[in-house]
Structure formats: C-alpha cells, structure tokens
C-alpha positions in Angstrom: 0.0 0.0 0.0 1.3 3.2 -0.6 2.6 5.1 1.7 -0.5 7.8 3.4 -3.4 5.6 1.6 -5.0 2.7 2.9 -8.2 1.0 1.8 -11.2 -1.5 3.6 -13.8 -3.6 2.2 -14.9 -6.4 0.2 -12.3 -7.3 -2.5 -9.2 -6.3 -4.1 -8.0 -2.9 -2.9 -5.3 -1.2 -5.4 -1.7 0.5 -3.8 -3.4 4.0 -3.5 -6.2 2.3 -1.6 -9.5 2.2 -4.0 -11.5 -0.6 -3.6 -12.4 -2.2 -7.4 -15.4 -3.8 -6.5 -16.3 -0.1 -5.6 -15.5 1.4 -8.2 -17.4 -1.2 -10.4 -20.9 0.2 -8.4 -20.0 3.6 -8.4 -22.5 5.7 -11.2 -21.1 7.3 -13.9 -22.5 11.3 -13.0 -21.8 13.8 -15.9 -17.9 13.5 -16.2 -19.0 11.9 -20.0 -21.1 14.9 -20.9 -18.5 17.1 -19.7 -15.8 15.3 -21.4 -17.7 15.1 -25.0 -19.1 18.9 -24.9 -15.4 20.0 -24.2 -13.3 18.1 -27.3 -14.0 17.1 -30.6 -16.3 14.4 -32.0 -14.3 11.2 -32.4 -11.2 12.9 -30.6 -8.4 9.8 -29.4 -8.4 10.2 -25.8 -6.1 8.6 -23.5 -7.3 8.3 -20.2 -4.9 8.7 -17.1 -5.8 6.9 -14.2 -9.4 4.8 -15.9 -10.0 2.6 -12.7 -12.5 0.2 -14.2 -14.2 2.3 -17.0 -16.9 4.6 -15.1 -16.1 6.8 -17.7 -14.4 4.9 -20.2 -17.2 3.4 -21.5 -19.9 6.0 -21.9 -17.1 7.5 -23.8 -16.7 4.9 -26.2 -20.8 5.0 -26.4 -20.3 8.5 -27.7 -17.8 7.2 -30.5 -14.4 8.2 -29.2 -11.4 6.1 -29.1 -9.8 5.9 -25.8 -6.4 4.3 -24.4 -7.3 3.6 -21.0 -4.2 3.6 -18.2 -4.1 2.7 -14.3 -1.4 0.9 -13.1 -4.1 -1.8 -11.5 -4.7 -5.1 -13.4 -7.2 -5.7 -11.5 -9.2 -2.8 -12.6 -7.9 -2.7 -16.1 -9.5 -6.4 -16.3 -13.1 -5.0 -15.9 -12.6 -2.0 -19.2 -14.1 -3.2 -22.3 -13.8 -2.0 -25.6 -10.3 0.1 -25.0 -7.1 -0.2 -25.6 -5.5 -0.7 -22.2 -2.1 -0.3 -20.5 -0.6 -1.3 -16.7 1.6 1.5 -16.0 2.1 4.4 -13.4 1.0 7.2 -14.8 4.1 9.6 -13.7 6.5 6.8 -15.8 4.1 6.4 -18.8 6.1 7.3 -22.2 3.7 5.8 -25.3 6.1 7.8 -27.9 2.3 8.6 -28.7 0.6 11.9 -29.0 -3.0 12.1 -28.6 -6.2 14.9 -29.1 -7.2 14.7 -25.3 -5.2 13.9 -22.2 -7.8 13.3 -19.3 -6.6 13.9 -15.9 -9.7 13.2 -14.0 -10.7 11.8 -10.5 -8.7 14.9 -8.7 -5.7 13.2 -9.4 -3.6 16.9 -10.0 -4.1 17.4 -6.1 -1.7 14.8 -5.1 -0.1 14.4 -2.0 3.5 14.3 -3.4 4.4 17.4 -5.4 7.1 15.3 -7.4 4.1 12.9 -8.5 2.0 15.8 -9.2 4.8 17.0 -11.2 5.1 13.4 -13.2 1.5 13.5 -13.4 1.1 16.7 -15.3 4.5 15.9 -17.6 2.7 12.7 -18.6 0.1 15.2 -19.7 2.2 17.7 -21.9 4.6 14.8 -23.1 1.7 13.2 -25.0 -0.7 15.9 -26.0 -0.8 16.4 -29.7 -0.4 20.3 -31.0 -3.6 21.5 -31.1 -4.9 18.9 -28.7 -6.3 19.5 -25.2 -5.4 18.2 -21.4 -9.0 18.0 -19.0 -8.2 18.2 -15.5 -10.1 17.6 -13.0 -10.0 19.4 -9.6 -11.4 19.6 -5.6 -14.2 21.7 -5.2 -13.1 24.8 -3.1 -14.8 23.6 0.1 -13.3 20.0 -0.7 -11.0 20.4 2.7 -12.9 22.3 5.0 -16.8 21.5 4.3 -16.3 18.6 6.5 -17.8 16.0 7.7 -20.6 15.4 4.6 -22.5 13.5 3.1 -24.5 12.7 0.2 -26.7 9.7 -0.8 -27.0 8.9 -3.9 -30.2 8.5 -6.1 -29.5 4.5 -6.4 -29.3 4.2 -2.8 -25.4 4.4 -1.0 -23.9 7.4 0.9 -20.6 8.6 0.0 -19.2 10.2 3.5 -16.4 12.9 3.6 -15.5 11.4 7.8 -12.5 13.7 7.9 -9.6 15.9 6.4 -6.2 16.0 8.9 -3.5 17.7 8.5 -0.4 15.0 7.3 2.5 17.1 6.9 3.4 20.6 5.0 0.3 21.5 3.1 -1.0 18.3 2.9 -4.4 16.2 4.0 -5.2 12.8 4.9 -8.3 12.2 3.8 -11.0 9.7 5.1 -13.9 8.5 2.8 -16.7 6.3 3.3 -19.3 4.4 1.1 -22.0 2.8 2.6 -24.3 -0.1 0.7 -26.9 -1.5 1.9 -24.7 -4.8 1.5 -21.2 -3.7 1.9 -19.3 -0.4 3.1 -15.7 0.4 1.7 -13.5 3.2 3.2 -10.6 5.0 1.7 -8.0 7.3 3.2 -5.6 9.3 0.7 -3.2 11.9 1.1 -4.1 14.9 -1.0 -3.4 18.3 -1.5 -5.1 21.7 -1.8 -4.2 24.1 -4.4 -6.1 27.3 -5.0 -6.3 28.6 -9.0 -3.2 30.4 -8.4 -1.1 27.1 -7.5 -2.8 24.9 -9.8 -2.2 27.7 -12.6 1.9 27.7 -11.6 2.0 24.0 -11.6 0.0 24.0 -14.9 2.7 26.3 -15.8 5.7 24.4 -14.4 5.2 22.0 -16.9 4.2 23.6 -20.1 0.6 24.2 -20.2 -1.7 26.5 -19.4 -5.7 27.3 -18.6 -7.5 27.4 -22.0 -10.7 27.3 -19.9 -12.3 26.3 -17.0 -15.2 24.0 -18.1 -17.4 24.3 -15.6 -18.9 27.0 -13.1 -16.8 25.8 -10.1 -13.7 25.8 -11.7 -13.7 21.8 -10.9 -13.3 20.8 -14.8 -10.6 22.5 -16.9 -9.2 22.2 -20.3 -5.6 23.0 -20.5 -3.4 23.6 -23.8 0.6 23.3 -24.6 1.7 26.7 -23.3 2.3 29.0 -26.2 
C-alpha cells in the first residue's frame, strides 16, 4: 500500500487504496457529458488513471477512441472496448501523441508534489499540437466543508468522515461508502491548491488554462503553453 493511503472492504484494494469492486458500483454522473461537450467528436483520448471504465465506457458510447491507463490489473480487467495499459502514470512514455489527455478523479491534487509533477509531464509529453489536457480538480470547500455526506439517487452514501492535516500542506483524507450490502473506506493523502497554485503548476510543466469548463472551476481544459 502506498505510503498515506489505505483502503477496507470487500475485495481487491489497489496501492493507492481504492476498492475495485467499488469502483465497479459507483455511477457514472456527468464527467462523460463534460468530457464530449469540451473536445472534438471522435477525438483519441487517452485516459490517465481509468479505474475500471466509469467513464471509459460511456465515452466509447459517444464514438471516441480511448487508451485507457491505471497501473491496476485488476481494474484494467473490468474495461471493455479500450485499448488498455498497466503503468504508473508519472513513468508512462507511449512515444504517442493524442487529441485529449484526461486527468480526472482529482488526481492533479496529489499528495507528493514530485508525483504531481510526473502527473502533469505525462500530460504535456503526449498531447498532440492543437490537442487539449481535461483536468479535473477539488471543489473549493473539498477540505474544509467537513464532515458530509451525500446519498446517492441508487441508494449508498458517500461520506467525507475527515480531512487531517499530514505534513506541509497536505491532507489525509478519510472517505466512506455505505451499501446497503457492503461499506468500503478509503484514506488518501491529498493536496489543496487554489487557481493560483494549480495555474503555476500548470505552468511548471508547459501548459496552461484554456478554460475552465465548468462553473466551479472543478473541470478544466488546458493547452501546450504558447
């Protein structure tokens, strides 16, 4: 397990502590909408980071092509229909360029700023000119609107238990999801950035804000810096 992240519950739980079983239940909300209104039609996207293929999927559905990468086998073994590849995302090198990097699952906020920083290289290294990087980030009150909750429409409640401080500008964070038949529970290390931070590291490694997608800033689309 890595090191600040630990995962419970039924079945296989990957190094960063998700639960794949989870995963597999969890709905797929309007990331896909997002994703489609924001890039061309029929755009290759390679997907940093796919867990199981919440999103994957509805995106082939809507007739893109999409390389899907996590560095679990165990959740790359429930994506159908995509090209998949076991690899960390910081080390990933395809030699490939692509119209859309996706950075979803607010992945940029990593605990690690040399991770983040692999993270976002991945990005730039295989963007294509004139293709586009999605990000997507916390919500402001992601660290300090806590403890909530939310239940879903098909009947589990996500939980937000607690955000601790774990070192210089950095959170452990405690999550909870609660089925009627099972609960899983994940703890991660993440870290805030406001825009200004997230801008700079943007910035750090050659990109920059084309727009931010949605009113709370929580979906962007990011270009090769000029």
């Amino acid at each position: 397990m890595r090191e600040g992240h630990e995962g419970t519950g039924p079945g296989e739980i990957t190094p960063d502590g998700c639960a794949v079983e989870l995963y597999a239940r969890l709905p797929v909300g309007e990331e896909p909408d997002i994703v489609a209104a924001a890039v061309p039609a029929g755009a290759h996207i390679l997907e940093l980071g796919s867990g199981v293929g919440r999103v994957t999927h509805p995106l082939l559905e809507r007739g893109f092509t999409v390389t899907a990468v996590d560095e679990s086998a165990d959740m790359l073994a429930r994506v159908r229909g995509a090209r998949t590849i076991r690899s960390s995302i910081e080390d990933l090198d395809l030699g490939e360029k692509f119209d859309v990097v996706m950075l979803a699952s607010f992945l940029v906020h990593a605990g690690d700023e040399e991770v983040r920083r692999g993270l976002l290289r991945t990005c730039a290294r295989h963007v294509a000119d004139g293709g586009c990087v999605l990000i997507q980030r916390e919500g402001a009150d992601y660290h300090t609107k806590v403890p909530r909750e939310r239940v879903d429409p098909s009947g589990f409640t996500v939980r937000i238990a607690s955000v601790e401080p774990a070192g210089a500008g950095v959170n452990s964070v405690h999550a909870e999801y609660v089925f009627p038949d099972a609960v899983w529970t994940q703890t991660f290390l993440s870290r805030p950035l406001t825009k200004e931070q997230f801008e700079s590291a943007l910035a750090e490694a050659g990109l920059e804000v084309d727009t931010y997608l949605t009113p709370d800033g929580m979906w962007v689309r990011a270009v090769p810096s000029a």
